[in-house]
N, C-alpha and C positions, 0 to 999 in steps of 0.2 A: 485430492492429492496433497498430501503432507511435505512439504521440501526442508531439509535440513542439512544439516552442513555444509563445506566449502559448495559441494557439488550442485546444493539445493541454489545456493546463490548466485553461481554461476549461471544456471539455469534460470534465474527469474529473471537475473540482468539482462540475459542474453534479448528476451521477450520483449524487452522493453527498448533494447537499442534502438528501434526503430521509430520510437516514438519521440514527437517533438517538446521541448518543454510546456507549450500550450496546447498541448492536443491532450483531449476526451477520453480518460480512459475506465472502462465499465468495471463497478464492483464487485461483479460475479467475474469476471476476468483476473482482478486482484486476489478474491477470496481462493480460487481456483490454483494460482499460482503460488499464493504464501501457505496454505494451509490454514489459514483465518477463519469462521462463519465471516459472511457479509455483514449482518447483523453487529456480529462482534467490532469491524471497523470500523461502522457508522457510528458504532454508541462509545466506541474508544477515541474517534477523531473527531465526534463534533460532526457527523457531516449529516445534510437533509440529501442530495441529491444521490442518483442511483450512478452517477462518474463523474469525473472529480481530473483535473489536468494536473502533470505529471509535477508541474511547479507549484500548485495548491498544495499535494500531495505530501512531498517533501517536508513546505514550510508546516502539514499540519503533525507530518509524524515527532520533526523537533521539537514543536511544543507538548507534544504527547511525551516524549524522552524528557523532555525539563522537567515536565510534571511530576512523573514516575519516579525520578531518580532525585527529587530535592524533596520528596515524602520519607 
């Protein structure tokens, strides 16, 4: 499932409301909801493990966006 605009986001936020900033959340779970490969996150955020808590998450997507955007 590919999510894209306002509606996509509204809909992945929603997903996630319920989740705590330290809580576990699976990257088949992510990849399902952004429209990502899993593959594709791990090797774009740096990450080994297969979940990843919603405060990791976060601080690894800003440094993904610094990245991207000061190339």
């Amino acid at each position: 499932m590919i999510t894209t605009g306002i509606s996509g986001i509204k809909n992945v936020k929603k997903k996630f409301e319920h989740i705590t900033e330290n809580e576990k959340v699976s990257l088949d779970t992510l990849a399902e909801l952004t429209g990502f490969p899993k593959e594709f996150i791990q090797d774009e955020l740096g990450l080994i493990s297969d979940e990843i808590t919603l405060k990791n998450l976060r601080m690894n997507m800003l440094k993904y966006l610094e990245n991207v955007t000061s190339n």
